[in-house]
Structures are given as C-alpha cells and as structure tokens.
C-alpha positions in Angstrom: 0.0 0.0 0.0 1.4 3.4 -1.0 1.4 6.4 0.7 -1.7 8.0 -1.5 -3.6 4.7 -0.5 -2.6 4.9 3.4 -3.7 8.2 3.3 -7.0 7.9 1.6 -7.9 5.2 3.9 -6.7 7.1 7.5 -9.2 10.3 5.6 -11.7 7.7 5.2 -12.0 6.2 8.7 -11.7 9.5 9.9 -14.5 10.5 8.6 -16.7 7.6 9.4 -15.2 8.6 13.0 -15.9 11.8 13.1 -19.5 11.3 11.3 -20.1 8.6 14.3 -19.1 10.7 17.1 -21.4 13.6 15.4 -24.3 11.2 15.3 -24.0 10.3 18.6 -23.4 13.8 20.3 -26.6 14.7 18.6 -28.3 11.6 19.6 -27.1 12.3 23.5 -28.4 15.8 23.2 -31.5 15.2 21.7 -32.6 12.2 24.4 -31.3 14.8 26.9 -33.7 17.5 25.4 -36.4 15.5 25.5 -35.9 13.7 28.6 -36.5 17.3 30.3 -39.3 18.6 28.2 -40.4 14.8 29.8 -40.4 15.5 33.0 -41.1 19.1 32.9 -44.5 18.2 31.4 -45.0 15.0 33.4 -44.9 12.7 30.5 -42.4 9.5 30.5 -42.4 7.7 27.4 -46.0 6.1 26.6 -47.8 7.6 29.3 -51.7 8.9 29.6 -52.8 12.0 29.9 -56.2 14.2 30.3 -56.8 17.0 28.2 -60.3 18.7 30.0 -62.4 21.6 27.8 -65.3 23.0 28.8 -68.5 22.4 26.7 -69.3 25.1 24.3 -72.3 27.3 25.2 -74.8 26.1 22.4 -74.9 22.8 19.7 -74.2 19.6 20.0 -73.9 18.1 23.2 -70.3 18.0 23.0 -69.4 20.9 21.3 -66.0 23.0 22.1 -65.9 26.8 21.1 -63.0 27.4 17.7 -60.5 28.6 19.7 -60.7 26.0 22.8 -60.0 23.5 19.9 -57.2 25.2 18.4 -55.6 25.4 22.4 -56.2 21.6 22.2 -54.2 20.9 18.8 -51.4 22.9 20.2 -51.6 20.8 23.4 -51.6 17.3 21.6 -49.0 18.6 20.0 -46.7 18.8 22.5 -48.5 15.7 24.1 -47.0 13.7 21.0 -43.4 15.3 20.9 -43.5 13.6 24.5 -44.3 10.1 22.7 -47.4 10.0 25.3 -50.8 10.1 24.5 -54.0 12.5 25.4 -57.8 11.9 26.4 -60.4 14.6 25.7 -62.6 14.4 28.4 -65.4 17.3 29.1 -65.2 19.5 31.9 -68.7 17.9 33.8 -66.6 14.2 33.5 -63.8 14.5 34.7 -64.2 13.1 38.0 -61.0 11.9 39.8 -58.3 13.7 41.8 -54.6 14.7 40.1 -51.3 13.6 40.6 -51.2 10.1 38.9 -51.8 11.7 35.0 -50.8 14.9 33.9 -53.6 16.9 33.0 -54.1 19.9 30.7 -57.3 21.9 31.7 -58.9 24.5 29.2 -61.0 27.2 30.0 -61.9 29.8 33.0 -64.3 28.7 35.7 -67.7 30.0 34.8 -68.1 27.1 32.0 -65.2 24.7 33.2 -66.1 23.2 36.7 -62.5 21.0 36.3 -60.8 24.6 36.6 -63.3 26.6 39.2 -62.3 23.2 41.5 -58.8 23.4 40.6 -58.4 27.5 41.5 -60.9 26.8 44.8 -58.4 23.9 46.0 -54.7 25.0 44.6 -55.2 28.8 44.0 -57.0 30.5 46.6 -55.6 33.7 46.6 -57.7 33.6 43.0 -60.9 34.9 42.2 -62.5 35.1 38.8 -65.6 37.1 38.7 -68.1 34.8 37.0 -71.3 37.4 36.5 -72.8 37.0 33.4 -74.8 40.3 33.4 -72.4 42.8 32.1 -70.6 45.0 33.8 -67.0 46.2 34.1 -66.0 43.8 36.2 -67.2 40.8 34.3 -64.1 38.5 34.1 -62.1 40.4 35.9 -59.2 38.5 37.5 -58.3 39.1 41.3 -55.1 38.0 42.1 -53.5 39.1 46.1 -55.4 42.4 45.9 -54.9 43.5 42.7 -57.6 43.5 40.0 -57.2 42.6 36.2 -60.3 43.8 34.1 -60.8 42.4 30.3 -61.4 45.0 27.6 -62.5 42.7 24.8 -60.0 42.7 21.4 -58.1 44.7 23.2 -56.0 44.2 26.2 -57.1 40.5 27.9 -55.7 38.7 30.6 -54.8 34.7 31.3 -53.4 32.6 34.1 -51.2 30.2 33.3 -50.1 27.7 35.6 -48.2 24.4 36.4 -48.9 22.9 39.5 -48.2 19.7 41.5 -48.8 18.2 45.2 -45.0 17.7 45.3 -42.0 17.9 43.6 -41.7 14.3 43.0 -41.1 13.3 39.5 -44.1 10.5 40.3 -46.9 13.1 40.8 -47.9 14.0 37.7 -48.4 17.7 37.4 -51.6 19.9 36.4 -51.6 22.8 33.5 -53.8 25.4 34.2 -54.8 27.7 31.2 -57.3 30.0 32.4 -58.4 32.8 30.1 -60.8 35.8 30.7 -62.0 34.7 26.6 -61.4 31.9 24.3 -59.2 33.4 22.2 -56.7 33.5 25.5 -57.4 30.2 26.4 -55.3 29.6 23.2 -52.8 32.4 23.4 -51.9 30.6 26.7 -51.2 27.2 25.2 -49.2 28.6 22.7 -47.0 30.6 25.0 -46.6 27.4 26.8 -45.4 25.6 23.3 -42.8 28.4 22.4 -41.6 29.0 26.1 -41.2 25.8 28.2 -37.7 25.2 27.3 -37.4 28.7 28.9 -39.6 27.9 31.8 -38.2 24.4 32.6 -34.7 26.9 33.0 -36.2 28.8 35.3 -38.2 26.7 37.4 -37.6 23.2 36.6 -40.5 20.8 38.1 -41.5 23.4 40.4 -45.0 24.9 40.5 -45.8 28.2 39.0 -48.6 30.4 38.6 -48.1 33.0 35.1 -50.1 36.2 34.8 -50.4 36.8 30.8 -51.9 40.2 28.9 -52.9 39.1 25.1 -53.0 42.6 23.2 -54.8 43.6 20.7 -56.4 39.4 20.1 -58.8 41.7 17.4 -56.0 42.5 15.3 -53.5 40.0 16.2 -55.4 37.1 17.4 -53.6 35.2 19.8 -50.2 35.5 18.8 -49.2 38.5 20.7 -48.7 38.0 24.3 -46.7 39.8 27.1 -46.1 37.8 30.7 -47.1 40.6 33.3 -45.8 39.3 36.0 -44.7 35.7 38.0 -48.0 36.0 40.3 -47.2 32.5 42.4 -47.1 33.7 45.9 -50.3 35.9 45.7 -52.0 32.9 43.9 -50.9 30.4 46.7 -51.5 32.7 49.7 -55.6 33.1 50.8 -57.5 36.4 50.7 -58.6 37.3 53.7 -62.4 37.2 54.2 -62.6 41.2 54.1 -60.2 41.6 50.8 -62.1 43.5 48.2 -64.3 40.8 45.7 -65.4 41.6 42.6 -69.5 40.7 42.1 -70.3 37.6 41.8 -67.1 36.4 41.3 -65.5 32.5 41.7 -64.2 32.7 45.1 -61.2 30.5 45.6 -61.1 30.1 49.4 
C-alpha cells in the first residue's frame, strides 16, 4: 500500500469517526432535550394523559368553542413530541383527583367546573368574577389584591399555571390555562409551546402560577402576548375574608 492509499484510507476512517461521534453527540443531546421537556411536562415515554375543555355554550352536546380546539391541537402537539398520549374528556366528566396523569385543563371557571375546583383547592388567593350580566367587572381576575379587568380585542388577561402536590417526579403535574376569553385560552397554550424550554430553566419541576396580557387578540389574534408578572405567591396565599371581591365572582377560598 502506498502512501496516496494509506492516506486515503486514514481520511476515510476518519471521517466515518468523526460522522459517528457527530451522530452520537446529537443523539445524546437530543434524548437529553427531551428527557426534560419529559419530566417538565410530566410525561415518560408512553404515558396517559387528560386534556379537560369546557363544553361550548350552544350545539351539539359536546361541542368546544373554535379557539378552545385550536388550544387543544397545540396541546396534543406537544402531548406527541413527548411520545405520550392525550384523552379529551369534558369538563362535567372528569371526575377523579390529580397527581397520577398529567392533566391539561382549558378554560376559565364560569363554563369549566374541572378549573373553578382546581383555583378553589390549589389557587386560593384567586378569584374570577363569573357574573354573566355585564358589567366592568365581568371577568375580571383578582389575584392578592390587585384586580385585572378584560377590555374585549383589546387588552385580555390569562393565568397560566403548572402545578403539583410535590416535587416528586411520580406526581404527575396539572396545567392550568385559564383565560378571561377563548381566544386567550389559546394564546396561553401557545405561549406554553414556544416558552417551556425557557420555563423548565427557570423553574424546573416546580409549580408556578403566570399572569399573561394578550394585546390587541382583534388584530393579532392570539399570537401577541406579554407575561405581566410571575403571580405565584399571591396565587398560593388566601385572601382574607374582608379583601375586596369583585360581584359575583368564583371565590377561591
């Protein structure tokens, strides 16, 4: 073998090396990528989950406003990247505690009795002010003791929130995405599908509570969305019996 040969040979097995290596140190980081978007979302390989949407307010008996639908496609979604699987269940069946299947609930509390039960037991220092006569301060959010009024197409408000009984990677963690309108409802999930690799950063498998603003949903639809402010603590901690209510409004005490 000359040297020409030798040295086409040594080039070649280098690069079959070097392509090997490549393929695995993408392979490594890729598992490793999705092993934490995994755990972050509570969802091992070929495990169940819930997906609970409130009914719509007229048509079939099943029926699910646009935009609640649209939250759940970006929610299955992610429910697939996390080779795990999804079951749409309406808001008046889901029946059973949390903690042994990670469950995505849609919807605020005046038409999703899965999320009024979830704010009442896991968020008390949350009220959402359910009135259906209108009035300025249907919808409103209170969070602690400050006050978040919708202005429809305009300026809107959401709660997002992960949230588990422990920080055990065997309790299965809750998603909150509770909107003052549909359209938030899905501007939630989809800040939740662009940001969790930032979130699993900053808070790991930790529970958090997210106050969003969607501006401007008439224009931009739900695309545009600002985080206000990381509302946790005030959402965790319960009102006092005097604090200031809104009418009407889903007390979470």
């Amino acid at each position: 073998m000359n040297d020409d040969v030798r040295n086409i040979v040594l080039g070649v097995v280098a690069a079959g090396i070097s392509a090997a290596l490549g393929w695995v140190a993408r392979t490594y980081l890729w598992r490793r990528k999705l092993r934490r978007k995994q755990v972050f979302f509570g969802l091992p390989d070929n495990s169940e989950s819930l997906l609970v949407v409130n009914r719509g307010a007229t048509g079939p008996e099943f029926a699910v406003m646009r935009y609640d639908v649209f939250a759940l496609l970006e929610l299955a979604a992610l429910i697939k990247d996390c080779n795990a699987h999804a079951q749409i269940l309406p808001h008046d069946t889901a029946r059973q505690g949390f903690g042994e299947r990670t469950e995505f609930c849609v919807g605020g509390p005046a038409s999703n009795r899965r999320m009024a039960a979830h704010l009442s037991s896991l968020l008390p220092g949350v009220r959402v002010n359910v009135d259906a006569e209108p009035g300025p301060d249907r919808g409103a959010f209170q969070v602690g003791t400050e006050r978040y009024r919708v202005d429809n197409g305009r300026e809107e408000y959401a709660l997002l929130a992960r949230l588990t009984a422990d920080r055990s990677q065997n309790t299965r963690p809750v998603f909150l995405f509770c909107g003052q309108t549909s359209i938030t409802n899905q501007a939630t999930t989809r800040y939740l599908a662009r940001n969790h690799e930032k979130l699993t950063r900053k808070y790991g498998n930790s529970s958090f509570v997210l106050l969003l603003k969607v501006i401007n949903s008439q224009a931009y639809g739900p695309d545009v969305v600002e985080l206000v402010e990381d509302v946790t603590r005030a959402a965790q901690t319960a009102l006092p019996a005097a604090a200031t209510v809104p009418r009407n409004a889903h007390r979470a005490s």
